[in-house]
N, C-alpha and C positions, 0 to 999 in steps of 0.2 A: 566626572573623571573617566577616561576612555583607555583602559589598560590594555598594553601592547605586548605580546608576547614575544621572548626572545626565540628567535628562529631557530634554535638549538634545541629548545624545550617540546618535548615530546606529551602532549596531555593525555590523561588515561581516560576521558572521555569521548565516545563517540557518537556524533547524529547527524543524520541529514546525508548518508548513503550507507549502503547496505554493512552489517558488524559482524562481527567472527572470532571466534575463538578466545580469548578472555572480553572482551568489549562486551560479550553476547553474555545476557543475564537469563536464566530460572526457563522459562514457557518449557518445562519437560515433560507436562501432560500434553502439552500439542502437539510436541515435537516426538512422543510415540505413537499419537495417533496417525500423524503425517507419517511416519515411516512403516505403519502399518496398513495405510492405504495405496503407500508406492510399491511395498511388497507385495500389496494383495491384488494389485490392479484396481482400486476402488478410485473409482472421481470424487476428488476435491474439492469443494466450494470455500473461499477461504473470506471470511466478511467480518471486517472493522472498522473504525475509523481511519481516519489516515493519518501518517503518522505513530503507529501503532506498534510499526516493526512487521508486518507480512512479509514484506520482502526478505526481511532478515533470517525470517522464520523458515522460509521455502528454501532460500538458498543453502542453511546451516542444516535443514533435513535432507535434501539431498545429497551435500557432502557423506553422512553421515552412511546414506543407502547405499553409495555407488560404491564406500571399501567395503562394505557387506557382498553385496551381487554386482560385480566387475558388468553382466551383461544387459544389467540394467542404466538404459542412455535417457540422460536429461534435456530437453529441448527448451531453450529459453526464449518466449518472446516476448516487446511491449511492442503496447498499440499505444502510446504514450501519445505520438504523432499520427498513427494511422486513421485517416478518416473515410476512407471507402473501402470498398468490399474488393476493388482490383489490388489495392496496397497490402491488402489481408492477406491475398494468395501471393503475391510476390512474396512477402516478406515469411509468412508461410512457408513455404517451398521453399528459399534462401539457406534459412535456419535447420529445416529438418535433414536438408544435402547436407549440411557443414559439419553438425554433428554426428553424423553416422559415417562419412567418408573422412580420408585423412588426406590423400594427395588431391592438388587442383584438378589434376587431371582426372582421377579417380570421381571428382563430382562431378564433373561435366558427364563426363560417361553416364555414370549412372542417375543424374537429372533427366538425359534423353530418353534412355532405356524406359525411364518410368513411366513415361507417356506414352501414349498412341493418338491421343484426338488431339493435344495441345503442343506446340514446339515454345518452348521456351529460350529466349534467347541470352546466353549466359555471357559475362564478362569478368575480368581476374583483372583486380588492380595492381598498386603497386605492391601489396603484401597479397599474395597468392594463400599463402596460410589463411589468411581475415576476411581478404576482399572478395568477395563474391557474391557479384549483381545479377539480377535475374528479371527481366522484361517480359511481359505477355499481353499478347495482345487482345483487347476485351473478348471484340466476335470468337474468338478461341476458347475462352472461358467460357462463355455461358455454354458449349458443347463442351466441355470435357470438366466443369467442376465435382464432377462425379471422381474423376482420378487425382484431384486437389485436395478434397477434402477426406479420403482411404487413402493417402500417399503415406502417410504414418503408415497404418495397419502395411500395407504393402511392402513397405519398408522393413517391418517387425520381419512378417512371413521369410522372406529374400533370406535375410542377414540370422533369423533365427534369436534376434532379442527381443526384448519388451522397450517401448519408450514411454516414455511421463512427459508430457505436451504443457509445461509451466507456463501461461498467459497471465501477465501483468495487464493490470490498467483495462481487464476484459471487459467492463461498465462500458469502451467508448464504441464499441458495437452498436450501440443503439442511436451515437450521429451519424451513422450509415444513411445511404436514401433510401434502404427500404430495407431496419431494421428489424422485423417482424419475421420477413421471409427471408432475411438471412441466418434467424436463429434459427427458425425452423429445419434451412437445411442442416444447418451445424447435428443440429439436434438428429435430425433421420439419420445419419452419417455416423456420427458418435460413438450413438448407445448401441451400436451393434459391432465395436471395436471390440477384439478380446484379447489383442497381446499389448494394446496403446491405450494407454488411462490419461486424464486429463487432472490437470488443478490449474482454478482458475478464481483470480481474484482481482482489487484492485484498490485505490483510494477514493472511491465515490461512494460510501455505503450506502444512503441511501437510493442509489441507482443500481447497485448489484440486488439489492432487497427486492427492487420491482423484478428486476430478471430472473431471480432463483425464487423468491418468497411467493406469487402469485401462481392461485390453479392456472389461470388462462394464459400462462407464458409457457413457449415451446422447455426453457430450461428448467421447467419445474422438478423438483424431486429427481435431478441429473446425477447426482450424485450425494455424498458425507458431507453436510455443510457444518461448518464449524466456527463458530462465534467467539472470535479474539478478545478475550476480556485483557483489561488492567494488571500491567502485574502489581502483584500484592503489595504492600509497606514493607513486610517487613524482610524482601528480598531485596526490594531495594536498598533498605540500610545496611544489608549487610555487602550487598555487592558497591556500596559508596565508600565504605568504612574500609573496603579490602582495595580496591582503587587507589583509596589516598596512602595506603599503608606498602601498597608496591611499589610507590616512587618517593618512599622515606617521609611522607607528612603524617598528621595525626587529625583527625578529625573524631567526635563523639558522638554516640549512640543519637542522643539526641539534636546535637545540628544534620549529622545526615536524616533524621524523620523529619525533622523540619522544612529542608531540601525538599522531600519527598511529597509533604503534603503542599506545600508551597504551590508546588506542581501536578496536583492532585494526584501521583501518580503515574502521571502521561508521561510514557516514554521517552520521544522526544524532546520534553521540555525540562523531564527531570535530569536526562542527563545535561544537557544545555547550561540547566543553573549547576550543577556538581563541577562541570568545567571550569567558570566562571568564578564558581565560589574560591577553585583549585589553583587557577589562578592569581589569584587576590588573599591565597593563602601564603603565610614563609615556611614555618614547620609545623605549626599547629593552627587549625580553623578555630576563628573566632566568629561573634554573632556577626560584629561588625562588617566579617569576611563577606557573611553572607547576603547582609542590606548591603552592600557596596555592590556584588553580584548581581545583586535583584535592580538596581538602582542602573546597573551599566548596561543590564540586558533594557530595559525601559526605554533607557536613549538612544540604544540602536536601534530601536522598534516604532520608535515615538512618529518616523516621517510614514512609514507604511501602516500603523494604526489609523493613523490622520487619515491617509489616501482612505482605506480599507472603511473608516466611518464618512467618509462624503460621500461613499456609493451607498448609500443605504438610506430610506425613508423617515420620515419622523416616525409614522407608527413605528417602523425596524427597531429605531434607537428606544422607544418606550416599551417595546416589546422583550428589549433586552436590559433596560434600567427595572423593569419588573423580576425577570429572573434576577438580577445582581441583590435584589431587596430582598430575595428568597421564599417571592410568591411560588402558592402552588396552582392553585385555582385559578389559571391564567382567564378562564373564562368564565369568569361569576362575575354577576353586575356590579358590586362595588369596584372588581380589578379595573374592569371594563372603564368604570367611569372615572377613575382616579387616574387610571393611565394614560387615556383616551389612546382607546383601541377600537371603538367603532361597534362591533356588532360580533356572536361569537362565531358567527362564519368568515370573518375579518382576522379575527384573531388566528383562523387555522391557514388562511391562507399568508400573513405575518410571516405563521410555522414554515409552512412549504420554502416561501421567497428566502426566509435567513437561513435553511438546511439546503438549497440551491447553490448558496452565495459559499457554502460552506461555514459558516461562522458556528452556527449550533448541530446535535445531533441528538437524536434520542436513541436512549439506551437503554432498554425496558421502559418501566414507568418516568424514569428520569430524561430532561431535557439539559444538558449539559452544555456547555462551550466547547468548542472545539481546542482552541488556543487556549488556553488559562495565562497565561503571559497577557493576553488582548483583555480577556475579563477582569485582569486586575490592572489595566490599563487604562480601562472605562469606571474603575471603579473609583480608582485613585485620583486621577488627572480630568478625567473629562467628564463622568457627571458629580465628582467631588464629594 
């Protein structure tokens, strides 16, 4: 059964873009530290899974900072698409004009002004307020990255404020063609900023870990890195139970913990089934509400589960029917040989290929799923 909402009906769920203001649950121990390293100038490291809410997170602490200190400016990028180091500094340099100037004209000016080795070549679309392109030509760059990469600080100096440099999706710096020496400059450039703090994060955690977590990477010890846990149960039950009670339904204590651990807690997915359930509710949640939820999110999921298991290996899929069995000792010769997984250097590399693919993650001692929707997809339906 495929329930359709009526397009009048407003649900007090939200996921899958960024959340604000009642949608936004609990993270208030982050959410002072973030705003104590926007006020201090302290760089950000911001590392989770994905999924997790960082973006939510960043966004809802800057609101928070800018009606505190008016002259502190937020600079927002993603490298979501960005895949070389010319698209860096455009989009670079785009974004930091846009938010420290206010008329089109006004940025053009002072995009030139700020140069001396490099011309930038700017264009204003049809929205003068939004549109503003900015071209440069390589041989130009590699002389004048030096005034690309202190165009913040330079900016600060000028104008006499502080900026916060928010890069999303910062992990995809490393499909650059020559990732290494692009950190490095980032890095020489950086840490010698003292009115421009950076926070920088993204949804590959395992690929922010190599760039922030190793002595031998330029970003090491860059700054406050800060490890996004789970929020708790029992925030969630009670921001589920205040949810269905804003828009006149009734849910209890215990089917919202239910919801919660269903979901193991994962943000995204717990609010997903709370929608779902909210849906599939009249004025009071029932169990039924919420197997019908579980049951309706499964068959929207079931074609890209399928897709999502045909890319993956037999050892993958035995790798992952041993976590579902709630082995620990993924590498002891019994697992080894019941699973067939090969050898226990087979096994670590297993690890790597399904934290690649995305599918799992480790978190501390724990090897978890990413999806919990997908693990109980594989648990239920496909290895039965």
């Amino acid at each position: 059964m495929l329930y359709i909402l009526d397009r009048m009906e407003l649900t007090p769920f939200v996921f899958g873009k960024i959340v604000s203001g009642q949608d936004f649950t609990n993270r208030q121990a982050e959410m002072e530290r973030l705003l104590q390293n926007f006020n201090s100038g302290t760089n950000t490291v911001l590392i989770s899974p994905r999924r997790w809410g960082k973006s939510s997170l960043v966004k809802k602490a800057t609101e928070q900072s800018k009606r505190k200190n008016p002259k502190l400016v937020f600079c927002f990028i993603d490298l979501f698409n960005i895949r070389t180091e010319q698209e860096f500094y455009e989009t670079y340099i785009r974004e930091l004009i846009k938010v420290t100037s206010t008329k089109w004209e006004e940025r053009i000016r002072a995009g030139k002004a700020l140069f001396k080795k490099i011309v930038p070549q700017f264009s204003v679309g049809i929205d003068p307020a939004n549109d503003l392109s900015i071209a440069l030509d390589w041989k130009e760059i590699k002389k004048g990255q030096d005034e690309i990469l202190d165009l913040a600080e330079n900016i600060c100096k000028n104008k006499k404020i502080k900026i916060v440099v928010c890069i999303d999706e910062f992990q995809n710096i490393a499909f650059f063609d020559e990732p290494l020496a692009f950190q490095k400059k980032l890095r020489a450039h950086w840490q010698h900023h003292k009115h421009t703090s950076y926070c920088l994060y993204g949804s590959k955690r395992h690929l922010l870990m190599d760039i922030f977590s190793s002595t031998a990477m330029p970003f090491y010890k860059f700054g406050d890195v800060v490890f996004l846990e789970k929020i708790k149960e029992n925030y969630w039950v009670n921001f589920i139970i205040k949810r269905f009670s804003d828009t006149k339904k009734r849910i209890d204590k215990a089917q919202a913990e239910r919801i919660a651990r269903l979901m193991e807690n994962h943000p995204y997915f717990v609010q997903q089934l709370a929608q779902q359930t909210w849906l599939f509710s009249k004025r009071t949640c029932t169990d039924k509400d919420i197997d019908s939820a579980l049951e309706n999110l499964m068959l929207q999921n079931s074609i890209l589960f399928q897709r999502e298991t045909d890319n993956l290996t037999n050892n993958q899929l035995n790798y992952l029917k041993a976590l579902i069995d709630g082995v620990k000792q993924l590498s002891s010769k019994d697992t080894m040989q019941a699973y067939k997984l090969g050898t226990s250097a087979n096994v670590l590399r297993i690890k790597e290929g399904l934290e690649n693919k995305e599918v799992i993650d480790s978190v501390g001692p724990a090897t978890e799923f990413i999806d919990p929707l997908f693990k109980m997809w594989l648990q239920q339906i496909y290895f039965k």
